[in-house]
C-alpha positions as CSV (number, residue, x, y, z in Angstrom):
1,X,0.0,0.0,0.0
2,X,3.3,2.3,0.7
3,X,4.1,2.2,-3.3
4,X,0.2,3.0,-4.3
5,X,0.9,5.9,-2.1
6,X,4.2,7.1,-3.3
7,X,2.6,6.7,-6.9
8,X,-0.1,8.6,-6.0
9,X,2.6,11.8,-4.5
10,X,4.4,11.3,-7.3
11,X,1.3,12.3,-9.4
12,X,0.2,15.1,-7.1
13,X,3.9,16.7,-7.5
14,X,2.8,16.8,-11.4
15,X,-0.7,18.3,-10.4
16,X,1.6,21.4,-8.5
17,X,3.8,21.5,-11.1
18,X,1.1,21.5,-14.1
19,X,-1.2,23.8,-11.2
20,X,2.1,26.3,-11.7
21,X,1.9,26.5,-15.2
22,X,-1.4,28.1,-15.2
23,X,-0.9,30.5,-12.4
24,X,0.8,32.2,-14.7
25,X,4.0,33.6,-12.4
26,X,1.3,33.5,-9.2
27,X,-0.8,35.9,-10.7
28,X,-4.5,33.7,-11.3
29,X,-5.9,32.4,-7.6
30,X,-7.4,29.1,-8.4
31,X,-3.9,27.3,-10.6
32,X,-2.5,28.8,-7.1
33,X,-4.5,27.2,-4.9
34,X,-4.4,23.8,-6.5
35,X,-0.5,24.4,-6.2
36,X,-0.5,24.4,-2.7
37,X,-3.2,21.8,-2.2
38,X,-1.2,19.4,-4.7
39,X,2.1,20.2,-3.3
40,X,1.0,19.5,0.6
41,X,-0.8,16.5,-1.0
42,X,2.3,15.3,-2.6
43,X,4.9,15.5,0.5
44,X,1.7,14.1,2.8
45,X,2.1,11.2,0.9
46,X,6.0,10.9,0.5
47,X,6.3,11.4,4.1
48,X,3.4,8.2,4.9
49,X,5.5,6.3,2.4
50,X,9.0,6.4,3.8
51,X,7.9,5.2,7.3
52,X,7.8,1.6,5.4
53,X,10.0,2.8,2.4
54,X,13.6,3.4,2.3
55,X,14.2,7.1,1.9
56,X,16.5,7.3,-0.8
57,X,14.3,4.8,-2.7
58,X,11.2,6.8,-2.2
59,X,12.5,10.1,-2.8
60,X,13.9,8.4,-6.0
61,X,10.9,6.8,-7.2
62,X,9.0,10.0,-6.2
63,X,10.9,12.6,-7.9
64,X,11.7,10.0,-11.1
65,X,8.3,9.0,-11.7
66,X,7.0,12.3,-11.6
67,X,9.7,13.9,-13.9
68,X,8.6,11.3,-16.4
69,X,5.3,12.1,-16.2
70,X,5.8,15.6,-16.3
71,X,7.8,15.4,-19.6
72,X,4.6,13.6,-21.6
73,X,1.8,15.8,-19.9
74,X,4.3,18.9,-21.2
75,X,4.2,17.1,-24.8
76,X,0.6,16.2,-24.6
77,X,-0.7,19.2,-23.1
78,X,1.6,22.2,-23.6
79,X,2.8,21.0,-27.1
80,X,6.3,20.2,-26.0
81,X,9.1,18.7,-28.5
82,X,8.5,15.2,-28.2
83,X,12.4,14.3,-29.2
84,X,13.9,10.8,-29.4
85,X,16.0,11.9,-26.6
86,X,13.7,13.1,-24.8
87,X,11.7,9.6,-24.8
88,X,14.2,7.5,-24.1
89,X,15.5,9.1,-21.3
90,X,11.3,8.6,-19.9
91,X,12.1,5.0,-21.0
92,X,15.6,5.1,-18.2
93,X,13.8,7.0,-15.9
94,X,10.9,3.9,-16.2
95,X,13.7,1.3,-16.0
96,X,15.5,2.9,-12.9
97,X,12.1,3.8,-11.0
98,X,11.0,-0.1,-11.7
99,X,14.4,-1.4,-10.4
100,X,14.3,0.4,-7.4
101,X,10.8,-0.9,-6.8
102,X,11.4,-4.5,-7.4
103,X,14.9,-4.0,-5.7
104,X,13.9,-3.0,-2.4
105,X,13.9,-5.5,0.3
106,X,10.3,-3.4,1.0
């Protein structure tokens, strides 16, 4: 249940960080607000998830996973080059996030 809710923080740091896009340098009230509710929502859950998770792992998976995720909603939603570089570094970010999961002795 730990790793459901790292996932879960991992996709509430993307909701701050998409949330920061439209507040447009802090200047619209609601992409604001959904900042700050995403981003406590996001360290709420890293913080449940290391009492059971190794902290370097969890920060890892958290911050990996949600740079990946990150990189397609900018492609998919602010029209952001989608290079061959660009995707397979997604693709290493996947394959280290997955080996740290399947890794741990968690």
């Amino acid at each position: 249940m730990d790793w459901v809710i790292l996932i879960i923080g991992s996709l509430c740091e993307v909701g701050w960080l998409v949330a920061m896009k439209y507040a447009d340098g802090f200047s619209r009230i609601w992409p604001l607000a959904a900042m700050g509710f995403f981003m406590v929502a996001s360290i709420g859950c890293l913080a449940l998830a290391v009492k059971t998770i190794p902290a370097g792992t969890a920060y890892a998976v958290w911050t990996g996973g949600s740079v990946a995720a990150v990189t397609i909603v900018g492609v998919y939603v602010f029209g952001e080059p989608a290079t061959t570089w660009r995707l397979a570094c997604i693709f290493f970010i996947f394959v280290g996030v997955t080996g740290l999961r399947f890794g741990s002795s968690h």
